[in-house]
N, C-alpha and C positions, 0 to 999 in steps of 0.2 A: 367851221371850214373843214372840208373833207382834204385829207392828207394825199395828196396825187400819187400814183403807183408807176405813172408811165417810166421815171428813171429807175427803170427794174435795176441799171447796174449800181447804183447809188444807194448807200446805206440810207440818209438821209434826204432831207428834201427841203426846200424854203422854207415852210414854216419851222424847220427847228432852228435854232438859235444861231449856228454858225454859215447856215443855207446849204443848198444842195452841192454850190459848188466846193464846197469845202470837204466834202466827204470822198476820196478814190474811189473806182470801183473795187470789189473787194480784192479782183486779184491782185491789187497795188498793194496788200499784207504781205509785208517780205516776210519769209520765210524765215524761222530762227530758232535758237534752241536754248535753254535755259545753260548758264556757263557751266553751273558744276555737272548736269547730264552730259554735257558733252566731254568735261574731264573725264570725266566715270568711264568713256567709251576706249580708252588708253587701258583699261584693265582687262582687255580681250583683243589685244594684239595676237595676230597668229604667231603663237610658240609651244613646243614642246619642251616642257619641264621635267629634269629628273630627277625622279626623289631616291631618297635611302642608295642602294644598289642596284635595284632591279625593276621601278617604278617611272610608267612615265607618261604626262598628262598632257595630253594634247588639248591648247587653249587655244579660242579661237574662230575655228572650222566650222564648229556647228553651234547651235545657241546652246547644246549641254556638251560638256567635255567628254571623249572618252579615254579612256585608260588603258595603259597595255603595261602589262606586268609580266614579266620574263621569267618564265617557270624553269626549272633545269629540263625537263622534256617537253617544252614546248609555250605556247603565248596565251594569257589568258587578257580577253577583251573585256572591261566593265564597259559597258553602255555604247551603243550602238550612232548617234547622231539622230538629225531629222530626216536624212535623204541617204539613197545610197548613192549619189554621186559629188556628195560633202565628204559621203565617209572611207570613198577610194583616196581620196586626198589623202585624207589622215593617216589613212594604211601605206601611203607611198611614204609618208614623213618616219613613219614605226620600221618602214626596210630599210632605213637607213642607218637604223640602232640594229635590230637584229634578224637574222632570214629562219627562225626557227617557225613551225609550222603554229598555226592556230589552234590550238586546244581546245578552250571552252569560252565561251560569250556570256556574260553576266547581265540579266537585266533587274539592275535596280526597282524598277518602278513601270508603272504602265503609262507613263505619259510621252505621247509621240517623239517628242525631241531623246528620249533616250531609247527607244527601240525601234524606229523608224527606216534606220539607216543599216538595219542587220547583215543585207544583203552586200554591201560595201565590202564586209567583212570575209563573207562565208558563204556559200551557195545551200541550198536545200539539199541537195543529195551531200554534202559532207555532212548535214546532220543526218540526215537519213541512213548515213550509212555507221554511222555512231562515231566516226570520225573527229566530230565535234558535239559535246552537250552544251546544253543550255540553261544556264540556272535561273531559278527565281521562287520568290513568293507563291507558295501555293493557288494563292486568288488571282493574281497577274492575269489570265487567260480571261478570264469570267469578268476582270474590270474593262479589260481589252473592248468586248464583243458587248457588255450591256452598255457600253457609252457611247460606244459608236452608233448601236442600233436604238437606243431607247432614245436618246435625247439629240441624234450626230444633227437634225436639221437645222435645230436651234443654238444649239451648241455652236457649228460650224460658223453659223453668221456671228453670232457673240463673239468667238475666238478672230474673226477678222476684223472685229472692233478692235478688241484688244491688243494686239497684235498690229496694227495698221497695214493690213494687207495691201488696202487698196491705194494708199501714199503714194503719191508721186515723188521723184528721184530727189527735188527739192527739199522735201518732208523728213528726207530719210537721210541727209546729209550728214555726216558725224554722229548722227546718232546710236544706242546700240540697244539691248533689250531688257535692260535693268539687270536682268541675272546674268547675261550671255551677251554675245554682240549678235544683230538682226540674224533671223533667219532665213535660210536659202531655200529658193524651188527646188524642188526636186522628187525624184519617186521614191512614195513611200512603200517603204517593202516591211516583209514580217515573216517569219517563223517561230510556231510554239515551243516552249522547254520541254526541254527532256525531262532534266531533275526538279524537283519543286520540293520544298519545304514550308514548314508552319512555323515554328516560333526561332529555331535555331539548328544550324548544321555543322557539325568540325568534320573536315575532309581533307583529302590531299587531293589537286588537281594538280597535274603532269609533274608530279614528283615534290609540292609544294603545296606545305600546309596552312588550310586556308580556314578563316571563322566567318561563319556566316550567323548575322545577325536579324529578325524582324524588329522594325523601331518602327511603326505606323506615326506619320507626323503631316508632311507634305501630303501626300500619298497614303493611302489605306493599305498596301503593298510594299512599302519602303522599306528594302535591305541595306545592310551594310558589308562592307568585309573590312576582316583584320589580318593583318599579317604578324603572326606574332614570333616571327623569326626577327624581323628588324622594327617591327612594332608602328608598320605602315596603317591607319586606319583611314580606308575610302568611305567618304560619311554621305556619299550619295548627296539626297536633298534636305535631308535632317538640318543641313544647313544650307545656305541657300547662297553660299557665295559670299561676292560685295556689295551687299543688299539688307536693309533691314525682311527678314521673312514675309515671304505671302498669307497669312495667316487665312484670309481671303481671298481669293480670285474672285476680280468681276465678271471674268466670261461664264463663271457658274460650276461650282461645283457640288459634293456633299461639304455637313458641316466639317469643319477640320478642327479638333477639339485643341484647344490651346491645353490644356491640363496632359492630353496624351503627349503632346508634343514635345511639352515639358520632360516629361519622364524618358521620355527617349533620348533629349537629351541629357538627360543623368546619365544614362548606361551608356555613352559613346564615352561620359567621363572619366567611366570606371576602367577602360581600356587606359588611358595613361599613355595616351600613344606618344610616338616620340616626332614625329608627321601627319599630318591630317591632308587627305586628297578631297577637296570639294566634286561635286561635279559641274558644278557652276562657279570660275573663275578660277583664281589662282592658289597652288597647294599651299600649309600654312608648315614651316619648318619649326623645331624646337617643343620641349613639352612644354614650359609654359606659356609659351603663345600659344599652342594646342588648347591646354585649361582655357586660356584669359580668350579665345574666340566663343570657345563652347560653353561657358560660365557665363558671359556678356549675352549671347543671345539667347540662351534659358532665361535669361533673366530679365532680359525685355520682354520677349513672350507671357510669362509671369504678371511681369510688373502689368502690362497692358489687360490681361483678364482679369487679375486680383482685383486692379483698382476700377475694373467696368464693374465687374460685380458686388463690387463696397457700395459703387454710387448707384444700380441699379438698386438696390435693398434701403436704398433713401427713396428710389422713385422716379430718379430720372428717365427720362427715354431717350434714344437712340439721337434727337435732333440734341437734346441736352449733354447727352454722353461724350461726345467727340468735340465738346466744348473743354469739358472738365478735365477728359482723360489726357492727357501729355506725356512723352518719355519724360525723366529728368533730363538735364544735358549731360550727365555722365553717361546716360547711354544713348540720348538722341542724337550725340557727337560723337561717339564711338566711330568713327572712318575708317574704313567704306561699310563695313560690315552691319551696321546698325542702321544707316543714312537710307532712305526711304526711293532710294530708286526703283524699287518693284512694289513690296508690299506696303503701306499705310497703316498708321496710327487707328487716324477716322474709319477706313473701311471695314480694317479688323472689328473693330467698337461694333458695329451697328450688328455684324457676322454675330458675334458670340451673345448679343444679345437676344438676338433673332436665336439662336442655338438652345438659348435657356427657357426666353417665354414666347417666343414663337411674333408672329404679326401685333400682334392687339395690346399697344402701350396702354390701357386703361382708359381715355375717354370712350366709351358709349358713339361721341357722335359717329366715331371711325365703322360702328357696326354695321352700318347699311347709309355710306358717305353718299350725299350727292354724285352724282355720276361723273366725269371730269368733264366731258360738253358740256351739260347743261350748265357745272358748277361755273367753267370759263365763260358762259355768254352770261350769266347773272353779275360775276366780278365786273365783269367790260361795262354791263351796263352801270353798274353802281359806281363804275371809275369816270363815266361820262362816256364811255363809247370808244370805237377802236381807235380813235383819230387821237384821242389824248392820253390813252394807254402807251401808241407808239411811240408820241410824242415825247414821251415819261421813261419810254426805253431808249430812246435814240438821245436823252438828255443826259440818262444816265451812262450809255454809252461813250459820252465824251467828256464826261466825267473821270471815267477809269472805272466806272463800276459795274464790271461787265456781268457778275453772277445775277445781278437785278435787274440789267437788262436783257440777260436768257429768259428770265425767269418771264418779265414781264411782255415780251414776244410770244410768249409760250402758250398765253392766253388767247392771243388772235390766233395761232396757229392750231391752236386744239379746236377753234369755232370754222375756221377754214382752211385745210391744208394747205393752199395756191394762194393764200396771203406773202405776194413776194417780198414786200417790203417787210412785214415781219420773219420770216425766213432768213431773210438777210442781216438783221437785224440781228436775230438771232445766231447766224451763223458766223459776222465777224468779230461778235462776243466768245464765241466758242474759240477761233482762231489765237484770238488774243489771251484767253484761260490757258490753252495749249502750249502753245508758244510760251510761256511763262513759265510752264510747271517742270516741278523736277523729279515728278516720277512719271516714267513712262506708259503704265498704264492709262492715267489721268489723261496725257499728253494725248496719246493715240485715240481713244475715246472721245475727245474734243474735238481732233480733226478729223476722225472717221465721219463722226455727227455730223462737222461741215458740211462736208463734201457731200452729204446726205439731203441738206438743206438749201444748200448749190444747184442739186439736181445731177451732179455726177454720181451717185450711188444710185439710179432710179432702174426698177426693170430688168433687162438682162443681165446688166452689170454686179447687181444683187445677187442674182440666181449663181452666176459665176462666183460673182463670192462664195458664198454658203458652199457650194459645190466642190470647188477649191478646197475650201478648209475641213468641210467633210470629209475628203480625201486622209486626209494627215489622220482623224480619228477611226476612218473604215475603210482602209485599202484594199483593191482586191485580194493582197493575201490574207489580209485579216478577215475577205468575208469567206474562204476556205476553210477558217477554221470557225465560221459560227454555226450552232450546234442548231437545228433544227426546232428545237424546243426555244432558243432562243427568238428565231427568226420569227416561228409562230407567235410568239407570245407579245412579239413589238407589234400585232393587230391590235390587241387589245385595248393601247392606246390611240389608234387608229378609228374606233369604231364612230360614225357620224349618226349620229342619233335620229337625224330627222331623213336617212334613208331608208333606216333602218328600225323607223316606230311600232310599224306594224306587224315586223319579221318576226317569226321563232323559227330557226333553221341553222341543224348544226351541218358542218362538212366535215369528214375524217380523210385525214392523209394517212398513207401509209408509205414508209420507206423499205425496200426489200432489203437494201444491199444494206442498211444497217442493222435492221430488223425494229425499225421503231412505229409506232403508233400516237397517231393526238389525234385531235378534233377539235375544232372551235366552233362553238357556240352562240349564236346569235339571238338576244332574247329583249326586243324592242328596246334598242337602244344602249344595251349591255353585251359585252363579251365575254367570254370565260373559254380559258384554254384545258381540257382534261389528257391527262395521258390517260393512252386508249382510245379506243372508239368504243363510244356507249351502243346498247344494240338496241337494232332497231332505225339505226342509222342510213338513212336508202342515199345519202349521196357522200361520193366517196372517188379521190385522185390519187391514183397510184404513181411514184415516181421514185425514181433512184435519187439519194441527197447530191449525187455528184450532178444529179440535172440541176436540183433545186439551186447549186452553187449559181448556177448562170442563171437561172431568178433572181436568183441576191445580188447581181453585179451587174442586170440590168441587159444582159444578152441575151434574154429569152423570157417571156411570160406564162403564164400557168393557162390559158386559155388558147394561146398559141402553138404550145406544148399537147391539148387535149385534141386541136384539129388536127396535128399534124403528126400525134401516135407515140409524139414520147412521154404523153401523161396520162391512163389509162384512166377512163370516166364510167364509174356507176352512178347511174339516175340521172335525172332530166341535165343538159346541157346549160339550158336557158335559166334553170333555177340554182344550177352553179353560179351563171353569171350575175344574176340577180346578187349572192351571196357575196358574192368578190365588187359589186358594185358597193355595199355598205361602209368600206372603208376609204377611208382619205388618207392619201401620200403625199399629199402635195407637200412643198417644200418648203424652205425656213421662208418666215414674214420678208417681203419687202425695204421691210424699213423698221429701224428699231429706236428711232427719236422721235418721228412724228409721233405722237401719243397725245 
């Protein structure tokens, strides 16, 4: 008996066990949120905290704190927010402690939520006019522009998974962001530093001696500061708040090596601070509580790589690893600080192992796997067909066993997308996973998927998404400062092969006003970026970089540009375009469950 689809709002249908009428439609899944996530969300109440004499941490306002530390000649700002109209807020709550002027801006790290919001703070022309520097990490700049440009398409929709962008008000009820409470719209703004450094800088800013630390952990770019007049250490992301650390991100990032992480946390050790400023959540008072935060999560950090890499060196893999590996409870119960609100145990595991020996756990079959259609229509059939597959999901479904019935929807859906009842099927096991879990990552992922499965993530709403969260990675200030070499060089992965099978055609840009030179190369199906123009080169677009800026932001085209004289053209017109046809822009996937 074929399983009927007509009650598309119905999980279920008469032949399962309890019948169609017993199933709601799905939006009858109320809404809810796992108890201790929602406690958790009471540790980003809007407050400003003072530390020591002259330290004070705005919690709250944005998903990362910022800092204002009161120099005797003037204010220094650690870390910016996600918006600049989060971060005017925070600068009205900082005049009410003191009207001294703003000094310098400190950006911790290159990730949106802590430099996004600069303009809140400080206009371009006081940097410009040296009125105000800007500190950071010598690679901060260079992490800024290749992540926005190399990966912002996919990235951006990932980060709206993660993140549940697209939530309805329901979704987001008491909820808050595992490290930080939700984050807010708003414009992403940016300006480059002034000052940058490599490994470590002591200085005096507006009359106030200040250590500047590199501790690579979170972030490949991650500084710290110390104050070693009252023995203030701001530990940026090194720690990660009240949260066990992100060892991982699902939205994607490079590997994050637990061993450097480690070490970094030894050297925040060595400071002996007598207060510790997270930037995420609330400042920690006293030195031993100082120690006993920074000693507990090196030491989970640790504990979770040493013992993946024991059990890895017996064999296990990654489905085996996040079996075996467990915190103890002295530090899976360490509160809040170690409790799995952002980062996970399991995800870390599969991260670091993936880190060491890459994809290929040792069987052979994984080296050339049945394809995943064809492997899903062979299971279906070996299971009896889609009728008893569903049948098997929808049973398990009201069981409580919802990871078996994603999984087992997941088959009808990889054979046909517009399988509604499996969609469904699938999407109010996801609900139910969601709703359960008590990290928020997981959580958001769950119901992002839904809604994906629903048919509310379809199409425009997608494109918005990714677009949206693009934003936060490549704002238009951030695309002012991408460097020309940069911009060319994201064709490379751009180039579509089968436009471009039978091409060899390089093009050289030249830039006057900065005096630079490239060319890209087109060579059936391959791209290669050279500085310079090789000679012999007959086609060639002259353009000032400040035109190129409004290419990169989408206000102007390079062939728009060439009819209309602000992009000077040697050689054929047509085989320009021909050359600029080869690559593909298109924007992040539509969908990132259906798989």
């Amino acid at each position: 008996m074929r399983i009927s689809t007509r009650f598309s709002g119905l999980l279920l249908v008469a032949a399962l066990p309890l019948g169609a009428d017993a199933a709601p439609p799905i939006d009858a899944i109320e809404p809810s949120i796992n108890a201790e996530l929602a406690e958790h969300t009471k540790h980003f109440s809007e407050k400003v905290y003072k530390i020591a004499d002259n330290v004070y941490s705005a919690v709250g306002w944005n998903l990362a704190n910022s800092v204002m530390i009161e120099a005797p000649e003037g204010l220094i700002i650690v870390d910016t927010g996600e918006s600049a109209e989060q971060s005017r807020k925070v600068l009205a709550e900082f005049r009410k402690i003191s009207d001294k002027p703003i000094k310098a801006i400190v950006y911790t790290h290159f990730h949106p939520d802590h430099i996004n919001g600069v303009k809140g703070f400080v206009s371009e022309e006081q940097v410009k006019s040296g009125e105000v520097q800007i500190y950071a990490q010598e690679t901060l700049l260079e992490n800024v522009v290749t992540q926005g440009a190399l990966v912002g398409p996919i990235l951006g929709m990932r980060s709206g998974y993660s993140f549940g962008a697209a939530l309805p008000d329901a979704d987001k009820k008491d909820m808050n962001a595992g490290l930080g409470p939700l984050a807010h719209e708003g414009k992403s703004t940016f300006i480059a530093p002034t000052i940058t450094f490599k490994d470590r800088l002591d200085t005096t800013i507006a009359g106030l001696p200040v250590q500047f630390l590199h501790v690579p952990s979170e972030a490949p770019d991650e500084i710290v500061l110390f104050l070693p007049q009252n023995k203030v250490l701001i530990s940026a992301e090194v720690t990660q708040g009240p949260t066990l650390p992100n060892i991982h991100t699902l939205r994607g990032t490079k590997f994050r090596d637990p061993v450097v992480w480690v070490k970094s946390l030894d050297k925040l050790r060595d400071f002996q601070a007598d207060y510790m400023v997270p930037l995420h959540g609330q400042p920690v008072s006293g030195k031993d509580k100082v120690e006993e935060v920074l000693r507990m999560t090196r030491d989970a950090i640790a504990y979770v790589h040493d013992q993946t890499v024991r059990w890895m060196n017996k064999g296990l893999t990654p489905d085996e690893l996040v079996e075996q590996v467990k915190l103890p409870p002295y530090l899976a119960g360490y509160t809040p600080y170690l409790r799995e609100y952002y980062g996970t145990v399991k995800h870390s595991v599969r991260q670091i192992y993936q880190g060491y020996l890459g994809w290929f756990q040792g069987d052979p079959v994984e080296l050339d796997p049945t394809p995943p259609v064809e492997k899903a229509r062979r299971l279906v059939a070996l299971m009896g067909g889609r009728d008893k597959v569903l049948m098997a999901a929808g049973e398990a479904y009201l069981k409580g066993d919802y990871q078996w019935a994603a999984e087992l929807a997941g088959y009808s859906i990889r054979i046909d997308h517009d399988d509604q009842l499996a969609r469904q099927i699938k999407a109010r096991s996801f609900r139910r996973l969601g709703y359960a879990s008590m990290n928020i990552n997981w959580r958001n992922w769950y119901l992002m998927s839904a809604m994906e499965l629903e048919g509310k993530l379809d199409g425009d709403a997608a494109l918005q998404l990714s677009q949206g969260m693009r934003d936060a990675f490549l704002s238009p200030d951030m695309l002012k400062n991408l460097p020309a070499r940069i911009f060319l060089q994201n064709w490379v992965t751009r180039i579509d092969p089968e436009k471009s099978a039978d091409l060899n055609l390089t093009l050289g840009f030249v830039f006057p006003d900065i005096q630079e030179q490239w060319a890209l190369e087109v060579r059936r199906g391959v791209a290669q970026l050279h500085q310079g123009i090789p000679e012999g080169t007959r086609l060639k677009l002259t353009l000032d970089k400040t035109y190129l800026d409004t290419i990169i932001s989408g206000e102007n085209g390079l062939l728009k540009g060439a009819l209309l004289g602000d992009v000077k053209v040697d050689g054929n017109l047509l085989d320009i375009k021909t050359f600029l046809g080869c690559f593909d822009f298109e924007e992040a996937p539509i969908a990132l469950t259906l798989r």
